[in-house]
Residue frames relative to the residue before (quaternion, step in Angstrom):
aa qw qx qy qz dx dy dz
X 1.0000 0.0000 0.0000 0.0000 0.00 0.00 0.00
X 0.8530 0.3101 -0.2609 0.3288 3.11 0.79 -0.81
X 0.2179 0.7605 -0.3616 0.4934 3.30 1.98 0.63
X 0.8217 0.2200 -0.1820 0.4932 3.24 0.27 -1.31
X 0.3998 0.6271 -0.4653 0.4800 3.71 1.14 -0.23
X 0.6512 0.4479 -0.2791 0.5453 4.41 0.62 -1.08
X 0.7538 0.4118 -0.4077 0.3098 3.56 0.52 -1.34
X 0.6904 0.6360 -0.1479 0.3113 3.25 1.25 -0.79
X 0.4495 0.5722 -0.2584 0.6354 3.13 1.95 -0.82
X 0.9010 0.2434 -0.2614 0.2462 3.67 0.35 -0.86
X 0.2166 0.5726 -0.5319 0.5850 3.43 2.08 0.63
X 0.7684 0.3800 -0.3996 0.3248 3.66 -0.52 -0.58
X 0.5640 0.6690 -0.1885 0.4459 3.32 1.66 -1.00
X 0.6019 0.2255 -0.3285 0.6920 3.66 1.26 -0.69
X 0.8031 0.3509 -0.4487 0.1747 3.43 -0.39 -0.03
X 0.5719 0.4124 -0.4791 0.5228 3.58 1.57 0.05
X 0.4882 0.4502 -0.5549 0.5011 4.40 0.77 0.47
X 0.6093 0.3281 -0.5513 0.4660 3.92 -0.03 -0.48
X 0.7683 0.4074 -0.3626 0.3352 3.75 -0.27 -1.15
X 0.5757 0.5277 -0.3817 0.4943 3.71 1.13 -0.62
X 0.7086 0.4159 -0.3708 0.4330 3.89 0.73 -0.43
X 0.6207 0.4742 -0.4161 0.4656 3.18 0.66 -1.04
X 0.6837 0.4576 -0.4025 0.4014 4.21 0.40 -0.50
X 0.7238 0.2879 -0.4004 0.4826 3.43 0.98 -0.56
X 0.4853 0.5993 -0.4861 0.4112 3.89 0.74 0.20
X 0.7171 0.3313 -0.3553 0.4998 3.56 0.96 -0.46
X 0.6084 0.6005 -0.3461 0.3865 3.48 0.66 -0.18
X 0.5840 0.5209 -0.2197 0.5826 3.43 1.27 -1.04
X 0.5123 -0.5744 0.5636 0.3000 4.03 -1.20 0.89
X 0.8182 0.3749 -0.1999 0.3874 3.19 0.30 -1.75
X 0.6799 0.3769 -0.4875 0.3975 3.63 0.54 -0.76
X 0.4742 0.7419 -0.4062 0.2443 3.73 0.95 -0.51
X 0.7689 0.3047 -0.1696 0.5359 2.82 0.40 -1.29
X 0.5962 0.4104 -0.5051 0.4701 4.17 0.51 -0.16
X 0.5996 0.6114 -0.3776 0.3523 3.79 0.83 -0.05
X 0.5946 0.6552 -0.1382 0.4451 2.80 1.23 -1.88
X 0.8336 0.2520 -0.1986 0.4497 3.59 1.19 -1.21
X 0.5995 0.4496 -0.4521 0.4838 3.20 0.90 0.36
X 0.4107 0.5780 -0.4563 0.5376 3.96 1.53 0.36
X 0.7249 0.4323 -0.1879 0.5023 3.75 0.68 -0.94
X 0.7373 0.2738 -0.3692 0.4950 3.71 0.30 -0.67
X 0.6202 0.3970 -0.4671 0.4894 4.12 1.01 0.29
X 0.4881 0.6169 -0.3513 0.5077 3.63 0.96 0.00
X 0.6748 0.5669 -0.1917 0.4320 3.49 0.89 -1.10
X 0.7207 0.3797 -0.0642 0.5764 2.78 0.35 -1.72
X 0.5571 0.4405 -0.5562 0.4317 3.99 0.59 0.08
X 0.7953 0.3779 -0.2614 0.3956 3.48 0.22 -1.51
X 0.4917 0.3734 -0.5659 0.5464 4.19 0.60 -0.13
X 0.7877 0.3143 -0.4242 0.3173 4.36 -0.03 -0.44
X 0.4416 0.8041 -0.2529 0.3074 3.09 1.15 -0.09
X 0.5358 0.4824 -0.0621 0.6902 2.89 1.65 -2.41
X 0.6119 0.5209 -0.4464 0.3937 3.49 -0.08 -0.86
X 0.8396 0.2426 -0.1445 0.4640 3.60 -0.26 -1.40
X 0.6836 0.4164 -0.4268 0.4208 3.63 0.89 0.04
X 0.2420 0.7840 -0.3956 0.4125 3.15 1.15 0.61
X 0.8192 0.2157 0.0054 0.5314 2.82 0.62 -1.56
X 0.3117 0.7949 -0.4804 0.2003 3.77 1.17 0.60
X 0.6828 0.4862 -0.2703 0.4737 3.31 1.18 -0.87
X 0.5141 0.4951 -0.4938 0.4966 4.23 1.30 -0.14
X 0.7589 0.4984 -0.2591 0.3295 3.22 0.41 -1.41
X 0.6080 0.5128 -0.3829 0.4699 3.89 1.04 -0.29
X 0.6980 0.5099 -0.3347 0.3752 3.34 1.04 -1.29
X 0.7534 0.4244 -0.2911 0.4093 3.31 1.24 -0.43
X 0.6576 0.3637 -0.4576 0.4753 3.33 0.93 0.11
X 0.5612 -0.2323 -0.0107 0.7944 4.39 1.68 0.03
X 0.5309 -0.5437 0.6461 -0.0717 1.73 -2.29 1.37
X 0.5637 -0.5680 0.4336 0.4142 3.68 -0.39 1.17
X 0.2375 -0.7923 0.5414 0.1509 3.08 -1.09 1.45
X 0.5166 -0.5871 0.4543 0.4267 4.12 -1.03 0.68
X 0.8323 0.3407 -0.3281 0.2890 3.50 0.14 -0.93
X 0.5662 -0.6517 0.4347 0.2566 4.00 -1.05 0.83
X 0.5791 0.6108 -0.3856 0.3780 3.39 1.14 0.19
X 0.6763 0.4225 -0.2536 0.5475 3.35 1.25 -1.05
X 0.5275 0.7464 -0.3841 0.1309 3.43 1.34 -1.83
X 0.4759 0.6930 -0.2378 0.4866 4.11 1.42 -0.84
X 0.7389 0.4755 -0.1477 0.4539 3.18 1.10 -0.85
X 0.5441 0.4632 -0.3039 0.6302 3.29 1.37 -0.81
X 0.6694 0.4104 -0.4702 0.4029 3.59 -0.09 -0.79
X 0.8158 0.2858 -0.3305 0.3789 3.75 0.27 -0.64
X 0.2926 0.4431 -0.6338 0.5624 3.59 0.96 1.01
X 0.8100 0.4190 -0.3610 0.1951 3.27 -0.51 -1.08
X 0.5412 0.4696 -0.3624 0.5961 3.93 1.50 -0.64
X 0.6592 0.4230 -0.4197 0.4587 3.80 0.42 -0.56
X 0.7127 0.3578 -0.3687 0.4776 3.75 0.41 -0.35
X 0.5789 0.3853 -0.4929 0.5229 3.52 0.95 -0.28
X 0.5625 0.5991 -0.4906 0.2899 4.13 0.27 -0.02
X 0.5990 0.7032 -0.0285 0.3819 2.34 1.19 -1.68
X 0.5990 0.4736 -0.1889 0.6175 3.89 1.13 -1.86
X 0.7153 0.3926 -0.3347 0.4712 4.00 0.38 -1.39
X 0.7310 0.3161 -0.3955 0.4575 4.09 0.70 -0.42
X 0.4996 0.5893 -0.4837 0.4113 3.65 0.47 0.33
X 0.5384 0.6069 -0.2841 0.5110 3.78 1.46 -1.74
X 0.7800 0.4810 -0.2913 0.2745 3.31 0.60 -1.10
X 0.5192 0.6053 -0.2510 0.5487 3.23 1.59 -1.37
X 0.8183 0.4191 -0.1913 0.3437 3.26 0.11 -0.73
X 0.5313 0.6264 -0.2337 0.5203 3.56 1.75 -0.49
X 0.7120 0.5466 -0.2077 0.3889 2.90 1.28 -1.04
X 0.6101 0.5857 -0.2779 0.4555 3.03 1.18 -1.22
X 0.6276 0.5495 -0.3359 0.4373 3.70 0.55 -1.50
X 0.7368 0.4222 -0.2591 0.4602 3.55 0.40 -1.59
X 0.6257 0.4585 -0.4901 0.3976 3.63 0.69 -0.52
X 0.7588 0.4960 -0.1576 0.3917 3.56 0.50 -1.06
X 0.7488 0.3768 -0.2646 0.4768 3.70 1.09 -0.71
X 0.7093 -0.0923 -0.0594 0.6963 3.87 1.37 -0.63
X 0.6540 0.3639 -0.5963 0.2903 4.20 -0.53 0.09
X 0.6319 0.4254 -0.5673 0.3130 3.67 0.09 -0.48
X 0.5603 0.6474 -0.3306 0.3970 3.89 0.87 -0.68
X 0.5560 0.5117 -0.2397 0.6095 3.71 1.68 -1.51
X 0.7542 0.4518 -0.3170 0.3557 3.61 0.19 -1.16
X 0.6016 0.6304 -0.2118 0.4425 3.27 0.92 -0.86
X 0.5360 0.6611 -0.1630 0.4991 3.56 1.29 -1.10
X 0.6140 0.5028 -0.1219 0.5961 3.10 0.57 -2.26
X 0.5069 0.4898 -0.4887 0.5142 4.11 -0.08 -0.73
X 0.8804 0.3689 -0.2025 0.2187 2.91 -0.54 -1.74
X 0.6758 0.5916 -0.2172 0.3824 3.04 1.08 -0.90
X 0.5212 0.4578 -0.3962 0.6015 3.89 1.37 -0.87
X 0.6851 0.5151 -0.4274 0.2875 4.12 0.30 -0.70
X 0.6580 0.6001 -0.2295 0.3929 2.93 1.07 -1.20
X 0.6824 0.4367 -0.1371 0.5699 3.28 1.58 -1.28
X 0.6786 0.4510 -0.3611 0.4535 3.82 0.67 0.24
X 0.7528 0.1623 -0.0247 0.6374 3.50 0.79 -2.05
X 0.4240 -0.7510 0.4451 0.2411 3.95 0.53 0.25
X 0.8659 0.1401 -0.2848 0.3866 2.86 1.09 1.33
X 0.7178 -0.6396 0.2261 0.1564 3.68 -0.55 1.27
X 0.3675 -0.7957 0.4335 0.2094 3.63 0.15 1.06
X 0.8577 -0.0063 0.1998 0.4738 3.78 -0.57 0.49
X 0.1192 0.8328 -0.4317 0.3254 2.74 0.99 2.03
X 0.1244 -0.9016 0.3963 -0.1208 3.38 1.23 0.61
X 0.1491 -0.7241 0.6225 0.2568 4.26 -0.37 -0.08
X 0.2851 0.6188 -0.7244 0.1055 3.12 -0.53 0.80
X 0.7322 -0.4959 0.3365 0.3237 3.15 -2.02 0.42
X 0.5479 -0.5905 0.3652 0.4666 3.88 -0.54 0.65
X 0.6813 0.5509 -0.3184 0.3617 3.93 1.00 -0.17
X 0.6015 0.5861 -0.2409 0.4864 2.64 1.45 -0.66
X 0.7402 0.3357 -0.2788 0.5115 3.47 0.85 -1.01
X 0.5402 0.5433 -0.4833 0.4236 3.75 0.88 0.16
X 0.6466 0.5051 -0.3122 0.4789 3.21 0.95 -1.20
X 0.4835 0.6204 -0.3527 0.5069 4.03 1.18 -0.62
X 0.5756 0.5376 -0.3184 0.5275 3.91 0.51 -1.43
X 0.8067 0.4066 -0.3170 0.2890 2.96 -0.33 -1.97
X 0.6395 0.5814 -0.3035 0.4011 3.76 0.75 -1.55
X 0.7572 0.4177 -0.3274 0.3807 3.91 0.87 -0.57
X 0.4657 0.5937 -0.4542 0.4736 3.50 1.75 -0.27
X 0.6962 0.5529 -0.4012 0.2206 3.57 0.21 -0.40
X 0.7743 0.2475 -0.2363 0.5324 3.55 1.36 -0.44
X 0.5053 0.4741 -0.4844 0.5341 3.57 1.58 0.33
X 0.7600 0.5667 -0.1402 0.2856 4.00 0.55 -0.66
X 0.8352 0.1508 0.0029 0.5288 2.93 0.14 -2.08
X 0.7569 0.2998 -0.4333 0.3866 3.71 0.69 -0.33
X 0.4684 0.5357 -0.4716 0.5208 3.81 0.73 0.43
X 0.7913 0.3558 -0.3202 0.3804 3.50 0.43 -0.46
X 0.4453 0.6711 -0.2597 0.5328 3.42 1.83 -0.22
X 0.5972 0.5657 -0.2568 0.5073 2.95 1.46 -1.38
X 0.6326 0.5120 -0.3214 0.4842 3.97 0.27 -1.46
X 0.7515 0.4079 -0.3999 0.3302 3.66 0.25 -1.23
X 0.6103 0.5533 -0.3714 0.4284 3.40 1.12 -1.24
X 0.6219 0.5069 -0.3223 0.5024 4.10 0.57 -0.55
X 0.5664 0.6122 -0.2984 0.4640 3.52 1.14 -0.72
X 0.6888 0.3696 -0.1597 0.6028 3.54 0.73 -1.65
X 0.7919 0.3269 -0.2672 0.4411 3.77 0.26 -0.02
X 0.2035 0.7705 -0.0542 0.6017 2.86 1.53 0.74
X 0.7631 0.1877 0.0285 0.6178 3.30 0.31 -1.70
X 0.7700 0.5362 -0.1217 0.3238 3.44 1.13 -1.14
X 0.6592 0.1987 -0.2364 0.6856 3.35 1.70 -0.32
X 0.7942 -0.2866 0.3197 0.4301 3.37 -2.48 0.50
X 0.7162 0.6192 -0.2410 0.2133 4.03 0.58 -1.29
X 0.0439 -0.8209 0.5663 -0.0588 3.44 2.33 -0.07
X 0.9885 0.1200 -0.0907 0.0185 2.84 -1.26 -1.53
X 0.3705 0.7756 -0.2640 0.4376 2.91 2.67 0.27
X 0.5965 0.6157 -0.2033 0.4731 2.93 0.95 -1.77
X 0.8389 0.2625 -0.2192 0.4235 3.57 -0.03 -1.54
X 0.5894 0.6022 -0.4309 0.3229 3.31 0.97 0.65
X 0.6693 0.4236 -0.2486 0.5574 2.91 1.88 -0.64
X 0.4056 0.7563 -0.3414 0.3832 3.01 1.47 -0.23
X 0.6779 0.5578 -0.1286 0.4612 3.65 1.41 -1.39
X 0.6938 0.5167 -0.2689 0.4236 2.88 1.38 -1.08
X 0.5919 0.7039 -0.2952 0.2588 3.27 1.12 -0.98
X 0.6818 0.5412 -0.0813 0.4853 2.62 1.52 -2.05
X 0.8187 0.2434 -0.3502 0.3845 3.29 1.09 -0.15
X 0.3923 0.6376 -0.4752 0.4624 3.51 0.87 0.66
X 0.6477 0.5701 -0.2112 0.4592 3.74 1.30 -0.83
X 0.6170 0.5135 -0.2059 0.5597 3.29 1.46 -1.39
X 0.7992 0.3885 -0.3256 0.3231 3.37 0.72 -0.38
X 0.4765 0.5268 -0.3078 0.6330 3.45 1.70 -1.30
X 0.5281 0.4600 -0.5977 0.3902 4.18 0.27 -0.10
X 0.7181 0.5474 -0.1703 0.3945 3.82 0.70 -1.08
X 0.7899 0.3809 -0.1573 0.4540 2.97 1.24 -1.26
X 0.6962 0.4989 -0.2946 0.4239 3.40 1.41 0.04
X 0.4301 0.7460 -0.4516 0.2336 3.43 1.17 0.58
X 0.6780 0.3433 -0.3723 0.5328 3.65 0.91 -0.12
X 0.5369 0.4655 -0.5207 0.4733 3.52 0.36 -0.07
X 0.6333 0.4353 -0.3605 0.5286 4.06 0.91 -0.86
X 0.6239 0.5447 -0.3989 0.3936 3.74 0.51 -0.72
X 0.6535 0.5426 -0.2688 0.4542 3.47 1.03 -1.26
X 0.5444 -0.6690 0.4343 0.2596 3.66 0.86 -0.58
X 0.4095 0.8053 -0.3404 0.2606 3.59 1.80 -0.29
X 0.4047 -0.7032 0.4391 0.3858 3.92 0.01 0.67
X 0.8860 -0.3900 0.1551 0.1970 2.76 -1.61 0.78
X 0.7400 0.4141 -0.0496 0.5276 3.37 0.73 -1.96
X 0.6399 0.4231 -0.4194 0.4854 3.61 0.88 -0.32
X 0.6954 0.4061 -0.3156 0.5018 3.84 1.06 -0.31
X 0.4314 0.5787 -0.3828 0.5766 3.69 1.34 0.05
X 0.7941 0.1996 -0.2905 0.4951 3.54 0.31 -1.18
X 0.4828 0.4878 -0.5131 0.5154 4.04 0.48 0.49
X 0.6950 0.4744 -0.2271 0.4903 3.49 0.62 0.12
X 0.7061 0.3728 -0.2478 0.5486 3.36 1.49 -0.24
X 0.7159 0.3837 -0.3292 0.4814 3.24 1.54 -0.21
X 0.6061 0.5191 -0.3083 0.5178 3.28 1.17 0.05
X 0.3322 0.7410 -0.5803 0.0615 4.11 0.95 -0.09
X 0.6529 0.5143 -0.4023 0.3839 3.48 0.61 -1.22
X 0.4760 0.6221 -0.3834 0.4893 4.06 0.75 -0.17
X 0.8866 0.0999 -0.1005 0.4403 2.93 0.01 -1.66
X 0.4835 0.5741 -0.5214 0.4060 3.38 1.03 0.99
X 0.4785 0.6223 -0.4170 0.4582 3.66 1.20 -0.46
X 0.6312 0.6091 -0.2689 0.3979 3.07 0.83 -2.40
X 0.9158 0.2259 -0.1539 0.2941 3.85 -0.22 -1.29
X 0.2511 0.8266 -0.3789 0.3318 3.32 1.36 0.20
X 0.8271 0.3694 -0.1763 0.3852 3.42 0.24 -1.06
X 0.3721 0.5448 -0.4340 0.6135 3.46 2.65 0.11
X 0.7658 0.2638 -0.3921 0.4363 3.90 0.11 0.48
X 0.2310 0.6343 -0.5724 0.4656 3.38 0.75 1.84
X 0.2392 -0.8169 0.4301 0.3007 3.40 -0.36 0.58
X 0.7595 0.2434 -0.1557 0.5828 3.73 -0.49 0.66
X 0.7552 0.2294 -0.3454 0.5077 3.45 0.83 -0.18
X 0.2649 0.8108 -0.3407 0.3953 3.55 1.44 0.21
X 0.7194 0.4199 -0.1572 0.5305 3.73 1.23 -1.20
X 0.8651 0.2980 -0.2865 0.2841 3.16 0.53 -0.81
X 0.5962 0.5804 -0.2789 0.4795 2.96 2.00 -0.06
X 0.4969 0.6110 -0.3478 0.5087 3.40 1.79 0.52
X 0.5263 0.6056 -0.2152 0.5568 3.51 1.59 -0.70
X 0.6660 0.5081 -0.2921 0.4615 3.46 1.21 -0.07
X 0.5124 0.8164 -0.2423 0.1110 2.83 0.81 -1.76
X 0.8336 0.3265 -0.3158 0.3144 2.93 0.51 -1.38
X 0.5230 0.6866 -0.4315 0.2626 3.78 1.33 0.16
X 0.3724 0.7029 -0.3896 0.4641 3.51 2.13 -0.93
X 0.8699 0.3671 -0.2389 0.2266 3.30 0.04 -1.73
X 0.6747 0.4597 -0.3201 0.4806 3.21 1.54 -1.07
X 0.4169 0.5515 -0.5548 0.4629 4.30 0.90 0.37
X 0.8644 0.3728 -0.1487 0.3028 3.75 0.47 -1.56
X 0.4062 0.5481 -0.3930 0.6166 3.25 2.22 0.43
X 0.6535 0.4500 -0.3200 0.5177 3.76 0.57 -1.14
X 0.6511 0.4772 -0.3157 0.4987 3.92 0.56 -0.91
X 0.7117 0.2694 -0.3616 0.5386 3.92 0.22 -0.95
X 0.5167 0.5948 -0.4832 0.3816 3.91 0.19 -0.11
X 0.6456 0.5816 -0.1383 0.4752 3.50 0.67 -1.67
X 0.6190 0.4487 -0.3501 0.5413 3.94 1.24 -1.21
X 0.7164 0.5803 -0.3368 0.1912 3.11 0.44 -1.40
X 0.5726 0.5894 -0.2286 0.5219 3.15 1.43 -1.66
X 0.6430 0.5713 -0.3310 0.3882 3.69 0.63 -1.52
X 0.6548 0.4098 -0.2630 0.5781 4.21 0.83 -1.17
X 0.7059 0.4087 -0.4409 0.3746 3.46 0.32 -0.77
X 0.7968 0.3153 -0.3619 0.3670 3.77 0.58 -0.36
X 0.5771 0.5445 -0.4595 0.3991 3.18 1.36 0.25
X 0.6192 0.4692 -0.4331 0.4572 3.72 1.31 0.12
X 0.4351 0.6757 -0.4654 0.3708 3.52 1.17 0.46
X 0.6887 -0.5476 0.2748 0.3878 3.47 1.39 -1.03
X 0.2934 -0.3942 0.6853 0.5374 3.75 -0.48 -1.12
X 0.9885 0.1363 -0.0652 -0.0054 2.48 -2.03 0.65
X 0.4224 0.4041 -0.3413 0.7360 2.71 2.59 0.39
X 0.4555 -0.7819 0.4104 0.1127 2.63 -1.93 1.54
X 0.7617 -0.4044 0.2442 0.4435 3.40 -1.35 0.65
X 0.5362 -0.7060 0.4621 -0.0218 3.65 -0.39 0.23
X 0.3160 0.8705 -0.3562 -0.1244 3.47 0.58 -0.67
X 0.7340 0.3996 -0.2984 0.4611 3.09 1.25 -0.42
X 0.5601 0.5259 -0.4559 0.4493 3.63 1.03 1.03
């Protein structure tokens, strides 16, 4: 009871830190506008992939049917043809996303991070000099197992899915997945900044799911999904700066009264 009483406390817990960032991200000048542009260059890049592949909506129908002559069936073709255009516009998207995540938002998101630290605890986790390639080339190398193979993952559950009796199981876990990923993408940037290895930020992520299941939920709104991703990373870096602050806070209260702080224990 009192398991599910925690798991439940912390679903609510990621989902009142996404909505708490996204309010102080509009309020704030600077995160605004680093949101604002990483709201626009996934906007962008949706509708040029969008046009692109709807371009080709009318080859791709004719080859899978050909407009039928008689008016009885003809009803039928039309609603293939909106389902494959749904279908063409949710691929544009998948695929926008990815590009923008990897060519400029993980760089924006990262930024945003830095910026809510800087603006909360006045100072910047795992500030390191390194050469601006290098640390891009750093970003770019952590999108690939926080991002693109989890979202590969969702689609592949998606298409299996459609294909077996379990439909509506699958795309349920399917959601979930995709959000837990969408969020641990957001929430894992200072642990990645810091340099911590891989499996030790994997297993924070397994013990925290009910979190980052609250946390990414509200990224599977449609249309309000983007702009409340553009935020994100300010939720995660408050509830990274906030569980840090507990941690420290318990550790010196198991020290005692009246024994001093320690620091180098």
């Amino acid at each position: 009871m009192e398991t599910a009483r925690c798991m439940t406390m912390s679903f609510i817990k990621g989902i009142i830190y996404n909505f708490r960032g996204f309010l102080l991200g509009i309020k704030t000048p600077r995160l605004l506008f680093w949101g604002l542009l990483r709201f626009c260059i996934v906007v962008l890049i949706t509708i040029v992939s969008a046009s692109l592949i709807l371009v080709y909506h009318q080859d791709i129908l004719t080859h899978i049917w050909a407009k039928p002559a008689s008016y009885w069936i003809l009803w039928l073709w039309y609603v293939v043809s909106w389902i494959l255009a749904a279908c063409l516009v949710g691929l544009a998207t998948i695929v926008s996303y990815l590009i923008s995540q990897i060519l400029f938002s993980v760089a924006v998101m990262d930024h945003m991070s830095r910026v809510t630290e800087a603006m909360t605890r006045g100072e910047i986790t795992g500030t390191e000099r390194v050469s601006i390639l290098r640390s891009f080339g750093c970003l770019v190398s952590q999108e690939i197992p926080r991002t693109i193979l989890p979202v590969m993952l969702s689609i592949f559950l998606t298409i299996v899915g459609w294909l077996t009796p379990f439909g509506p199981i699958v795309m349920f876990i399917s959601a979930g997945l995709a959000a837990i990923f969408l969020a641990w993408d957001n929430t894992d940037l200072i642990p990645a900044r810091q340099l911590l290895p891989f499996k030790n930020r994997f297993r924070f992520l397994l013990r925290t799911i009910p979190f980052h299941l609250g946390f990414g939920l509200p990224f599977l709104i449609p249309g309000l999904n983007i702009l409340l991703l553009s935020f994100a990373p300010v939720g995660a870096t408050l509830y990274h700066m906030d569980e840090k602050e507990d941690r420290l806070s318990q550790l010196s209260s198991a020290k005692g009264p009246g024994r001093p702080y320690d620091k180098t224990s």
